[in-house]
C-alpha positions in Angstrom: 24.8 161.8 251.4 22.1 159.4 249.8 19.2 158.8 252.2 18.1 154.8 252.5 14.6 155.4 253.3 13.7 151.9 252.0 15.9 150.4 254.6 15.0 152.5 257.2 11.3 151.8 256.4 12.4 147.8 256.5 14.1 148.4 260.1 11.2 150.4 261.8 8.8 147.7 260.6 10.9 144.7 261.7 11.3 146.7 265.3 7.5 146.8 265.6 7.0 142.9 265.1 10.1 141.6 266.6 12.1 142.3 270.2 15.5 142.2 268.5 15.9 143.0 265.0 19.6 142.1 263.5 21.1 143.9 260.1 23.4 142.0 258.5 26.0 143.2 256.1 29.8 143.6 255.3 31.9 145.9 257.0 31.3 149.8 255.8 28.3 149.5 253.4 26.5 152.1 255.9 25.1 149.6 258.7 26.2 151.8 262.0 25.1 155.1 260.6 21.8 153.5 259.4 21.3 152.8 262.7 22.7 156.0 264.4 19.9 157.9 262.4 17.5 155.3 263.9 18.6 155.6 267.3 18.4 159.3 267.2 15.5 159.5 265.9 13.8 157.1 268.2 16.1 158.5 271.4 17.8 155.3 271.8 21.3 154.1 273.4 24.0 153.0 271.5 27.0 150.9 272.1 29.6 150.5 269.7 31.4 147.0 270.6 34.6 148.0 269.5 34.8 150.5 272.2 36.5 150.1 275.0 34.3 152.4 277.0 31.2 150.5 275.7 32.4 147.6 276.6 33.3 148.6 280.0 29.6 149.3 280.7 28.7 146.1 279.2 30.8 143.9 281.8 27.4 142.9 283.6 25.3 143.0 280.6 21.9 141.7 282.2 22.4 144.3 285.2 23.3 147.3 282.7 21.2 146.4 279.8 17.5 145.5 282.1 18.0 148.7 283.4 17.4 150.4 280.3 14.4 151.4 278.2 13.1 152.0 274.5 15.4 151.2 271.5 19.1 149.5 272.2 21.3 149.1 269.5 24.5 146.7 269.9 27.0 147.6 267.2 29.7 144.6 266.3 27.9 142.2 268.4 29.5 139.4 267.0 32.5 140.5 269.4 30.5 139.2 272.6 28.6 136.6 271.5 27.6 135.9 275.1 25.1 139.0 275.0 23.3 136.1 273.2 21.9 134.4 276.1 21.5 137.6 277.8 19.4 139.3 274.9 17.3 135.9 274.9 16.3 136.7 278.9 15.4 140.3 277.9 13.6 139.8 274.8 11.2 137.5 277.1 10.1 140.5 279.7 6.5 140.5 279.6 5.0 144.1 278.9 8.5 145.4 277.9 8.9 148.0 275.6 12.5 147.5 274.8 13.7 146.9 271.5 16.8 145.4 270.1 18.9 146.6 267.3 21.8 144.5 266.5 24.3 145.3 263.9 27.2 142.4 262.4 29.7 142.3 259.7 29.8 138.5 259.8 26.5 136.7 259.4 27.3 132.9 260.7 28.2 134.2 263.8 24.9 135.9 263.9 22.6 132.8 262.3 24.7 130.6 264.6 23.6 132.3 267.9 20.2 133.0 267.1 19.4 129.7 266.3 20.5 128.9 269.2 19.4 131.7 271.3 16.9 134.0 269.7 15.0 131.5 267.7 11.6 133.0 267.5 12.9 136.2 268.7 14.6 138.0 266.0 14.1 139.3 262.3 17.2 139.6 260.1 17.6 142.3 257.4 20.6 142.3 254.6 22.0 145.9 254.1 24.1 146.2 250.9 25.9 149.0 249.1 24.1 151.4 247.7 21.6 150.0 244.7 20.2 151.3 241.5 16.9 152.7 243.1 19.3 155.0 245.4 21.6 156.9 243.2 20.4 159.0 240.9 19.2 158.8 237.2 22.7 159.1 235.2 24.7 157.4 238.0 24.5 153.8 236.9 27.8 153.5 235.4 29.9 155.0 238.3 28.0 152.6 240.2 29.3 149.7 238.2 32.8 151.0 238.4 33.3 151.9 241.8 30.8 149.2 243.2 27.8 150.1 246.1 30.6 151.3 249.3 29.1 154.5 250.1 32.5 155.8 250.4 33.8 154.1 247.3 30.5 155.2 245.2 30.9 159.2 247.3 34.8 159.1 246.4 35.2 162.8 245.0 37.6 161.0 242.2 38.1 157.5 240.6 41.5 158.0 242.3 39.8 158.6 245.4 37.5 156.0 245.2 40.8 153.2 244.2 42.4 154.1 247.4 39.5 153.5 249.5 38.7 150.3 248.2 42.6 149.3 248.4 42.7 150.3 252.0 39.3 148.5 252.6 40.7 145.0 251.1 43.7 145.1 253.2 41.8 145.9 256.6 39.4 143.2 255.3 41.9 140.9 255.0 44.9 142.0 257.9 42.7 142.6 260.5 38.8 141.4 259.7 39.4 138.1 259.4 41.6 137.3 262.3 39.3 138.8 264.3 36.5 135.7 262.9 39.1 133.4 264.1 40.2 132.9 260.8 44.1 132.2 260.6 44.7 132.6 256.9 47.8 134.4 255.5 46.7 137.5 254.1 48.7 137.2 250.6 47.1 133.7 250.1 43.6 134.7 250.6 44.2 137.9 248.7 46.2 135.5 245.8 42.6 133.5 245.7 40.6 136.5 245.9 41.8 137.7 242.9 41.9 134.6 240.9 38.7 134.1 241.7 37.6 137.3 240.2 38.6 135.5 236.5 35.8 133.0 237.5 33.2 135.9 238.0 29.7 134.5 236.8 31.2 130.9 236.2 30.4 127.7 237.4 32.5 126.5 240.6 35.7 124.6 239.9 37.4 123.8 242.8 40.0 122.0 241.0 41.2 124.2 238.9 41.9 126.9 241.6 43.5 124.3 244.1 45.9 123.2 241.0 46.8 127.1 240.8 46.9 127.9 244.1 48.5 124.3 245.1 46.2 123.6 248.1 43.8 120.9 248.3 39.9 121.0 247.3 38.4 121.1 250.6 40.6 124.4 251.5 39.8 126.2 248.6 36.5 125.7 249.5 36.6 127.0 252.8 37.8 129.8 251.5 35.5 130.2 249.4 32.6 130.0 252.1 34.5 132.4 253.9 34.6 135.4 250.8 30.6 134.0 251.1 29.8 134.4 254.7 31.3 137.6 255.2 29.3 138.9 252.1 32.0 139.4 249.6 31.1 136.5 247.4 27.8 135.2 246.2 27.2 131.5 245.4 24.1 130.9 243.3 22.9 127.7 243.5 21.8 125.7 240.6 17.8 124.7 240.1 17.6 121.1 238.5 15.0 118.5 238.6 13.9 115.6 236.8 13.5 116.9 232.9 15.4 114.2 230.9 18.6 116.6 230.8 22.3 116.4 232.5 22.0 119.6 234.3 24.8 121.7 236.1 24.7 121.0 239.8 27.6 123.3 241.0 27.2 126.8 242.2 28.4 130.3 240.2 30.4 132.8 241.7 29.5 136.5 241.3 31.1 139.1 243.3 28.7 140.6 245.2 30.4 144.3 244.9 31.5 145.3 241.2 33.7 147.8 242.8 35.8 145.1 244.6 35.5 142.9 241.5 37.0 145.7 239.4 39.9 146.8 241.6 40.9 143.0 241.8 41.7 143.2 238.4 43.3 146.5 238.1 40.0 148.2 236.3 40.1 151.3 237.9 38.9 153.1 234.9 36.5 153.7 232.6 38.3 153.5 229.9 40.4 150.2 230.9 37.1 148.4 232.2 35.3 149.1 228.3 38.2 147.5 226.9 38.5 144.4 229.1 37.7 141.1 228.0 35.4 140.6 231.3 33.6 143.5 231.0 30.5 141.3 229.8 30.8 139.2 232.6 31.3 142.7 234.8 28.5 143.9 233.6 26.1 140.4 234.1 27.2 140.0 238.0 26.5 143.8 238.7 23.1 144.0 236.7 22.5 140.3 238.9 23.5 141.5 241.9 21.1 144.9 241.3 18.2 143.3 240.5 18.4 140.5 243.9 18.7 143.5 245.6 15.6 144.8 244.5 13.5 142.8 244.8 15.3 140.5 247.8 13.9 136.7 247.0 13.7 134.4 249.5 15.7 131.5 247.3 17.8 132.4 243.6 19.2 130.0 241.0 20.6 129.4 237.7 19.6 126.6 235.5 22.3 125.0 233.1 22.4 121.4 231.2 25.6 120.3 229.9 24.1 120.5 226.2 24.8 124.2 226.2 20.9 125.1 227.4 20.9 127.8 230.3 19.0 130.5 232.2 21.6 133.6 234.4 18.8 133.8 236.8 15.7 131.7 237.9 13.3 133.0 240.7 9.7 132.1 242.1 6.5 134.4 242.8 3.2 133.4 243.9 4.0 129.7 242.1 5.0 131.2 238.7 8.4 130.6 237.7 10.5 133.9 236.2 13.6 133.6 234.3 16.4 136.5 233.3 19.0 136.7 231.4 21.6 139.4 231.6 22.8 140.6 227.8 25.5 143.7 227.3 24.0 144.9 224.0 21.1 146.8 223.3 19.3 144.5 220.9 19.2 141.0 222.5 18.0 138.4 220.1 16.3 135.4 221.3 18.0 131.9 221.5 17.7 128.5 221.3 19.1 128.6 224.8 16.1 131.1 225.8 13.2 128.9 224.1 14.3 125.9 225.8 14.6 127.3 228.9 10.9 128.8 228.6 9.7 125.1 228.2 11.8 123.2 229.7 11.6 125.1 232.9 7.6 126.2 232.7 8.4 129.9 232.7 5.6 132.1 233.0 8.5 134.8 231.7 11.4 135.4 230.3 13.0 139.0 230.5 16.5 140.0 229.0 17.7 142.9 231.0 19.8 145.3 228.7 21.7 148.7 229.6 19.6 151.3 229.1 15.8 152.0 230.0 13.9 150.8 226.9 11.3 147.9 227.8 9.6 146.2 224.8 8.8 142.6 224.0 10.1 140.3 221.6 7.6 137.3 222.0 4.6 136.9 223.7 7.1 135.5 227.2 9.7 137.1 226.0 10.5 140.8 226.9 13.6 143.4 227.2 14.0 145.5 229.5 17.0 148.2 230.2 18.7 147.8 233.6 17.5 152.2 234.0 14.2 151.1 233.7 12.9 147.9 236.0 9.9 149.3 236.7 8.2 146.4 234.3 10.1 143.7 236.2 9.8 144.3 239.8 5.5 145.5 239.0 5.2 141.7 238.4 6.9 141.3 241.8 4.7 143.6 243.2 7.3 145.9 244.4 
């Protein structure tokens, strides 16, 4: 078992400033037993939502919760979102010690409610698959192939690891999403899924999926805030300002887990994911996706101009702009595309992150840096 002492760390310190702390995350990327450890540790109670014996105790939740003490953690909250305005009367006792702990697989349920109930109150965390700082050194590629799942990454085979991810799409999308309210046919949402794997780290075209697909725009986009919202999908937004240039203002799409992305398209393999014509764009979402997990910004973009200038990933740190770009080789040579992004956009750097570990700079803003090795990189985040 791989021990997430970084998130742990995050979730003790959010339960000391805040009377309910929230993790966010999708369904079995290690958010209840995260939690379990904490509430052991801290000699908590724990109610698991989808229990009918937990939710039994729950049917006068002011009564049966403002009896208790200490740490309370509230697993699939989303389920009863009228412990809400409950959680908001408790979280307001003066001189209580009790603390909170909320875990959800869907996060607009979550940001709906405490907007409108806990505003003030609460302090979200994101938990995600494993990442590159918690397997160990020589794991990276079975990472990329089987994707962050703890039991997808843990699988004792590939084989193993394809039928867990297989039995995880279907529950995702036969019983997840119904129970989100979300009437969609499961063999439509799983025909879009997949077809929008072949748009993995391209711009958004809703057209060109709704012609495919034959539904209309504004569905296709639902679904695709849907595949968002649940945490399957990542939409990063394009940066663009006044700078003389028609610049790209529609999101990309990355898939947020590269095992999901890969079973999708039938890349259960090694050896069938080295000779696919996306494994460049595989390889650019999951060394993305890594990295924002690193070092968690507040705000991501991209930066593209319809002359063919571009920048994979745009982020800002104590009002100095950073820039990345995300190259499968091991000896990146600079661009055009790189230079004019380093002016155009004021960067105060540029790195191209490589496989590998070797760091080493090309110009004076202009560094590589090996995917193994981000020490370099997240030192000038202070992390």
């Amino acid at each position: 078992m791989i021990d997430r002492t970084q998130y742990r760390k995050q979730v003790f310190s959010a339960l000391k400033r805040s009377p309910v702390t929230a993790i966010l995350g999708p369904r079995q990327c290690g958010k209840t037993t995260l939690a379990r450890e904490i509430c052991a540790k801290e000699k908590g109670i724990f109610f698991d939502l989808e229990s009918p014996q937990d939710e039994a105790r729950l049917q006068n939740p002011q009564m049966a919760l403002g009896a208790l003490n200490g740490l309370i953690v509230l697993d699939e909250i989303q389920r009863k979102p009228d412990l809400f305005a409950v959680l908001r009367v408790l979280a307001d006792r003066r001189k209580s010690n009790t603390r909170f702990l909320l875990l959800g697989s869907a996060s607009p349920h979550l940001m709906r409610a405490a907007s409108e109930s806990l505003a003030g109150r609460i302090e979200f965390i994101e938990l995600s698959g494993f990442n590159l700082h918690e397997v160990k050194a020589g794991q990276e590629d079975q990472l990329w192939l089987r994707g962050g799942f703890p039991r997808s990454f843990l699988a004792q085979s590939n084989q193993a690891s394809v039928k867990w991810r297989e039995g995880f799409v279907r529950t995702f999308l036969e019983r997840d999403l119904p129970q989100l309210g979300l009437s969609i046919p499961a063999p439509t949402m799983r025909r879009f899924w997949t077809m929008l794997a072949h748009y993995h780290g391209q711009t958004w075209n809703a057209s060109d999926l709704s012609r495919s697909l034959g539904l209309s725009d504004h569905t296709i986009r639902r679904y695709l805030d849907i595949l968002t919202a649940t945490f399957m999908i990542r939409q990063l937004q394009p940066w663009f300002e006044n700078v003389g240039k028609r610049q790209v203002k529609a999101p990309k799409i990355y898939f947020r887990d590269s095992g999901i992305f890969h079973h999708l398209l039938s890349l259960f393999e090694e050896t069938s994911l080295s000779g696919s014509p996306r494994i460049g764009a595989s390889w650019e979402g999951f060394a993305l996706e890594g990295l924002l997990q690193l070092i968690k910004p507040n705000d991501a973009y991209f930066w593209s101009t319809f002359s063919g200038a571009e920048l994979d990933l745009l982020l800002f740190h104590d009002g100095k702009r950073i820039g990345f770009e995300f190259k499968f080789t091991e000896a990146p040579s600079p661009t055009r595309s790189m230079y004019s992004a380093l002016e155009t956009l004021n960067l105060s750097h540029l790195w191209v992150i490589t496989p590998g570990r070797k760091t080493f700079p090309i110009t004076e803003r202009i560094s590589v840096c090996g995917l193994s090795g981000l020490a370099p990189v997240l030192k000038m985040f202070n992390l």
